[in-house]
N, C-alpha and C positions, 0 to 999 in steps of 0.2 A: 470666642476667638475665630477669626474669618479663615474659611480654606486658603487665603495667599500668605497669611502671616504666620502662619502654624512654623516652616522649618526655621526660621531664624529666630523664633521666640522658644524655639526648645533646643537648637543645637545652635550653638557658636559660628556665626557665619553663613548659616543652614546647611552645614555638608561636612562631610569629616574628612575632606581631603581640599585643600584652598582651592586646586584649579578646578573645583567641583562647581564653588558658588558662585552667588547673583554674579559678581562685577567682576567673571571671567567670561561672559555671556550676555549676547542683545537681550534687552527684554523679551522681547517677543520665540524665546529658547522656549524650549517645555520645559516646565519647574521638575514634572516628575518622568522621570524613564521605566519601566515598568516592565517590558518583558522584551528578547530578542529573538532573531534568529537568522541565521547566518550572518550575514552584513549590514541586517538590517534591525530596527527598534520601535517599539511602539509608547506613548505616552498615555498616563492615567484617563488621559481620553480618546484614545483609541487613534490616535494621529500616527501614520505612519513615519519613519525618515530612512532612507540610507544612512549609513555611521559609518562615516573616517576615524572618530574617534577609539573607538572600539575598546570603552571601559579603561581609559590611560592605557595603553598601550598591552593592556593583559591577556585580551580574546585574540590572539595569534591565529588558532585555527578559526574563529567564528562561534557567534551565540549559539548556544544546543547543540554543540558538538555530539551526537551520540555514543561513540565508546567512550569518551573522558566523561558523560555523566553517568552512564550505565557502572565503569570501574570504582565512581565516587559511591555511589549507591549501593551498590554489591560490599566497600569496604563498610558504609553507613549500620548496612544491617550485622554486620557482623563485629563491629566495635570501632567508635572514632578514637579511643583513649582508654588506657589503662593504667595501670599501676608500676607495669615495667614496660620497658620500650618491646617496641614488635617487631618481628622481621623486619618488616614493611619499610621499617627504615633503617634498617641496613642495606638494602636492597636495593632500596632510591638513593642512597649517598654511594653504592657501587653504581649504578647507574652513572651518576654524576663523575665517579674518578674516571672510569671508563671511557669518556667523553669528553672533558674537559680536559685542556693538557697539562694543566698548571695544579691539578687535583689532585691531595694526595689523604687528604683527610674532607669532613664536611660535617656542617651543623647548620642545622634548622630553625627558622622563624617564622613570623608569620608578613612580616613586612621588611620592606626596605633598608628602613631607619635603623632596625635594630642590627642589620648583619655588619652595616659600614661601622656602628658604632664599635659593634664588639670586634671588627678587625682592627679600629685605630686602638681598644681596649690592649688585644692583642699584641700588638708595634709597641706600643708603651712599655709594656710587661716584659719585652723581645729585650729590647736595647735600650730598656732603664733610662729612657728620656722622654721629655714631658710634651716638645713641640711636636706641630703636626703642619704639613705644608698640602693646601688644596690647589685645585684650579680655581681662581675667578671667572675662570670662563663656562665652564659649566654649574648648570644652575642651581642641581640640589640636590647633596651627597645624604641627609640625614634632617631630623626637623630637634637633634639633639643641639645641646649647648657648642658642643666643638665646630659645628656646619652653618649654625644658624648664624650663632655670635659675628660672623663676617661680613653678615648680610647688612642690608636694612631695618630687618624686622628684628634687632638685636634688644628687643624690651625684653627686661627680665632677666639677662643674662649678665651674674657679673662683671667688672672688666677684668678680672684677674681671670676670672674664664677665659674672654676675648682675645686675650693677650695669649694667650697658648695656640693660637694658631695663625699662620702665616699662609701669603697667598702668592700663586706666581700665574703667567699668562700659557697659553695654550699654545703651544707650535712656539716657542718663545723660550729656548735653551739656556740661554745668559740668562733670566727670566729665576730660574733652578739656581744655575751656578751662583747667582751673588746671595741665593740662603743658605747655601753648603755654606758657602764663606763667610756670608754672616753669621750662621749657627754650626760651625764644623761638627762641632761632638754636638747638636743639640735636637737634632731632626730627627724624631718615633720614626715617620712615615711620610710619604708621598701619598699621596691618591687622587686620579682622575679618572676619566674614563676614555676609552681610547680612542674614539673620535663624536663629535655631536652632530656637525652642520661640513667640515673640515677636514682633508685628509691628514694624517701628519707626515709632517714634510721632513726631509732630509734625517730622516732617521729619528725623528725626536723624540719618541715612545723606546728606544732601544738606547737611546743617552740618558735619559733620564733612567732606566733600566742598571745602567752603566755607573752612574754617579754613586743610586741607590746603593749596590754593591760596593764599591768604593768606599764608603761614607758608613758602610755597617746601617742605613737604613732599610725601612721595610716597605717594598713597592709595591702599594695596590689600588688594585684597577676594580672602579665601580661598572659592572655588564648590567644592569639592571635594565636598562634600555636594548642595548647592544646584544644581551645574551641571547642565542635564537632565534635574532633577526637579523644580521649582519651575517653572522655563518653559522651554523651546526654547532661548531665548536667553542664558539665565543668568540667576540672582536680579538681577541688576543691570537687566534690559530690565524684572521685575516689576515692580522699586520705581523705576525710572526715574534711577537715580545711575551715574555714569560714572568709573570707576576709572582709574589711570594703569595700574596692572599688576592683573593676577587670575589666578588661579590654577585648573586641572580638574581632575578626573582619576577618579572612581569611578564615572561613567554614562558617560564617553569610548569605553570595547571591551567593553564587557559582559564582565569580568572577565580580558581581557586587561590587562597591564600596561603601561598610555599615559597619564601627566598631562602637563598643559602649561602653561607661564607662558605669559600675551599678555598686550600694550599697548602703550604708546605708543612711535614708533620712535627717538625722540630719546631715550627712557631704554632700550630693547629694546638698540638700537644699538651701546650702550657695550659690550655682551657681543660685537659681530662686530667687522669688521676695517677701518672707516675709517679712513685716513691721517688724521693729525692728534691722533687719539685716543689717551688712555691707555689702555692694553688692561688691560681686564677680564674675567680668567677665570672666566664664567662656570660654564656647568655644562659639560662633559666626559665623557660617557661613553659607551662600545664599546655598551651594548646601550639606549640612550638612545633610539632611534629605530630600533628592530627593524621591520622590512619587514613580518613575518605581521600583531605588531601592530596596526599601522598601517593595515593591510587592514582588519582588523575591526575599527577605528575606523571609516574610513571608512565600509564599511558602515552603521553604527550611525546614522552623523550623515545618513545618506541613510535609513533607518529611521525617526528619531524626523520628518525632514521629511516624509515621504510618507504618515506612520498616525497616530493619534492616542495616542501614548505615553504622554505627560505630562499631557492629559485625560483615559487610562483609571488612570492612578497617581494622581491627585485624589480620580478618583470612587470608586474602589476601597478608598482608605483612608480618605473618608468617609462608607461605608458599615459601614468595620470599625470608626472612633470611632465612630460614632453606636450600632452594634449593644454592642460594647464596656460603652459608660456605660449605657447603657439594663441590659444585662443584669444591671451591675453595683447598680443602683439596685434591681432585681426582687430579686435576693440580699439585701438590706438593708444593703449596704456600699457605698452610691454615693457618701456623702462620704469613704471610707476607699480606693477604688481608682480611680483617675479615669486615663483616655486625655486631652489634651491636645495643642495646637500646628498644625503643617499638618498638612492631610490626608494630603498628600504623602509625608511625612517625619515621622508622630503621635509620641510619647512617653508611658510610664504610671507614675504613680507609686503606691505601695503606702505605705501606713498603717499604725499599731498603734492602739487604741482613744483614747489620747490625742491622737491625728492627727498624731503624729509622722512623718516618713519613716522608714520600717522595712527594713531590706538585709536581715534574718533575715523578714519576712512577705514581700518579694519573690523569696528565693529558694525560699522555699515555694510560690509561685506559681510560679515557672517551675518547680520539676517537677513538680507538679501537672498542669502545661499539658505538661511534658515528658513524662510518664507516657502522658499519651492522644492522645501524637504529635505535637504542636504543638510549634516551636520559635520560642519569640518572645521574646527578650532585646532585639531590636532591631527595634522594626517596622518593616519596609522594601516597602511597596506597589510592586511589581512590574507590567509589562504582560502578566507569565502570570499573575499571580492572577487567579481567578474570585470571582463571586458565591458559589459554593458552596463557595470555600475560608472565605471570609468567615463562611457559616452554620454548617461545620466546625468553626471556629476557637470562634465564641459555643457552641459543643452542649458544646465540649471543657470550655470555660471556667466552663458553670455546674456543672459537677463538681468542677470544681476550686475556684471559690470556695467550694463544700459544703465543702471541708475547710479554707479561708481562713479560711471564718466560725468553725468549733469551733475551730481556734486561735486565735484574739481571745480565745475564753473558758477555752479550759483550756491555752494557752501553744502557741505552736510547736514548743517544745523535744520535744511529743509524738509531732511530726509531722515531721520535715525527718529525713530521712536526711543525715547528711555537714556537712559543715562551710557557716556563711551566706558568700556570695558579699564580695567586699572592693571598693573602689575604687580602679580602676587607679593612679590618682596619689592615693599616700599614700608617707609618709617610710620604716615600717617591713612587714618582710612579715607 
């Protein structure tokens, strides 16, 4: 078996997370990432890069943070798991009510997928009703049957699955109101998150807040993005809207694996063990609440309180929009490649001369930017990013739009080594 074909012939895709693999990425990406530190990464060959990416959005403070790996290792030695639960996590879900506003209770996973599921579990069990209403507009709540089923990638899923879940538009109020009204009594739950690329506008986050109550639904907001990066508090202290349940988990350990459901105890509730209650099995799992974890969470949430994390992750990334468009406009391509949304959390979309969205002129651009060491699929403003990662990044970029621009006129197809990048949810490979 050759060193290039080894990951796809033993994992699925070769990665365990889709925006991992080959066809989110020029050929010319490094297959393997291997060790970081700060803002930076090195590959199985010793290849340098800066990283916007920063591990999907989880290395908030930076590779090799020293006290969140020193606190994981200090818990390592002294036990990751037991038999009964440990302080340790009592202590990090007081942490979490303390901080969070909407907190009133908290449970532990080790991914994403499982905390949205077990709140829509949760909303079910609440108000004894089967439907669940998401956003279409955001992109990926869970990789369970209730999230996916909507998608394109709906293989596998049956349609009496599909059929329990309902979808409405973002910033898009009438949008809400005609599933109240088409489902009055039938709507578990709402769930989005409370902003992506988009402010929400004219109150929308606090009517739909509004309906929820109304309606005897249960309103919850997916922060997995947004939590610790938008504010201290969660997207929700931002925009000032108060969830029944919400969800963490990518700024939680700085790439340790810790999300959390929190909210209210009367819906939290029904997952523990009061008399009287039907019991609802929650979530369940042996490494759900790992101890090192849980350290370098802790850590973290004592980190982002005592330095300013989420003001240098602002400023940082609206330093790299601003440098971005700007340089983008000096190239003569500023209506053709544009940075967008929070600073916090930016997004870029790529063009073809008819100002179409172009996936073959974008992944020309990433290796472009890949070539001269830059890895930016995903911008993810970090508390190790500098100022001169940022001037870095604009030096890399106006060379690479030098080759952006000749392909507008004499075609990509000149220029892109390897096959254009695809989007994750689509029906066929």
């Amino acid at each position: 078996m050759s060193y290039n074909d080894w990951p796809s012939r033993v994992i699925p895709g070769g990665a365990h997370t889709y925006s991992k693999g080959d066809d989110q990425f020029p050929a010319i990406a490094p297959r393997f990432l291997e060790r970081g530190q700060g803002a930076r990464v090195w590959d199985d060959r010793d290849n340098e890069y800066l990283d916007w990416m920063m591990g999907l959005r989880t290395m908030t403070l930076g590779y090799g943070q020293e006290d969140v790996i020193a606190a994981a290792v200090d818990q390592i030695y002294k036990g990751s798991n037991f038999g009964r639960p440990s302080r340790i996590e009592m202590e990090t879900a007081g942490d979490l009510i303390d901080l969070i506003p909407s907190a009133e209770m908290v449970k532990f996973a080790k991914n994403g997928s499982t905390v949205t599921t077990a709140a829509v579990k949760l909303a079910r069990a609440y108000t004894g009703r089967d439907l669940v209403a998401l956003c279409s507009d955001h992109p990926f709540f869970s990789y369970d049957d209730w999230a996916i089923g909507v998608t394109a990638c709906n293989a596998g899923i049956p349609e009496a699955v599909r059929n329990l879940t309902v979808t409405f538009r973002y910033n898009d109020i009438a949008s809400v109101e005609r599933l109240f009204q088409q489902y009055p009594d039938g709507l578990s739950a709402v769930i989005l998150e409370a902003a992506t690329t988009e402010e929400p506008r004219d109150g929308f986050l606090q009517k739909v807040q509004q309906l929820c109550r109304k309606h005897g639904t249960v309103f919850i907001l997916d922060e997995m993005i947004t939590g610790f990066r938008m504010h201290l508090r969660g997207a929700q202290a931002l925009f000032d809207v108060q969830p029944d349940l919400s969800t963490f988990g990518k700024g939680l350990a700085n790439g340790f694996s810790v999300a959390a459901l929190v909210g209210r105890r009367d819906i939290m509730d029904l997952g523990g063990l009061t008399p009287g209650n039907r019991r609802v099995f929650l979530v369940s799992t042996t490494h759900g609440a790992e101890n090192h974890a849980l350290a370098a969470a802790r850590t973290c949430l004592r980190i982002y309180r005592q330095d300013p994390v989420v003001e240098h992750i602002w400023t940082i990334g609206r330093s790299l929009m601003e440098g971005f468009n700007a340089t983008a406009c000096e190239a003569g391509v500023g209506e053709l490649i544009k940075m967008y949304g929070f600073p916090c959390n930016p997004v870029f979309a790529c063009h073809d001369l008819e100002g179409n969205v172009s996936l073959p002129m974008r992944t020309l651009f990433l290796q472009e930017m890949t070539r001269r060491g830059i890895l930016i699929n995903y911008v993810v403003p970090s508390y190790a990013h500098r100022q001169a990662d940022v001037e870095q990044t604009l030096l890399a970029m106006r060379g690479a739009l030098d080759v952006y621009s000749q392909a507008l006129i004499n075609g990509w197809e000149r220029y892109l080594v390897g096959d254009v990048i695809k989007p994750v949810f689509r029906e066929m490979n």
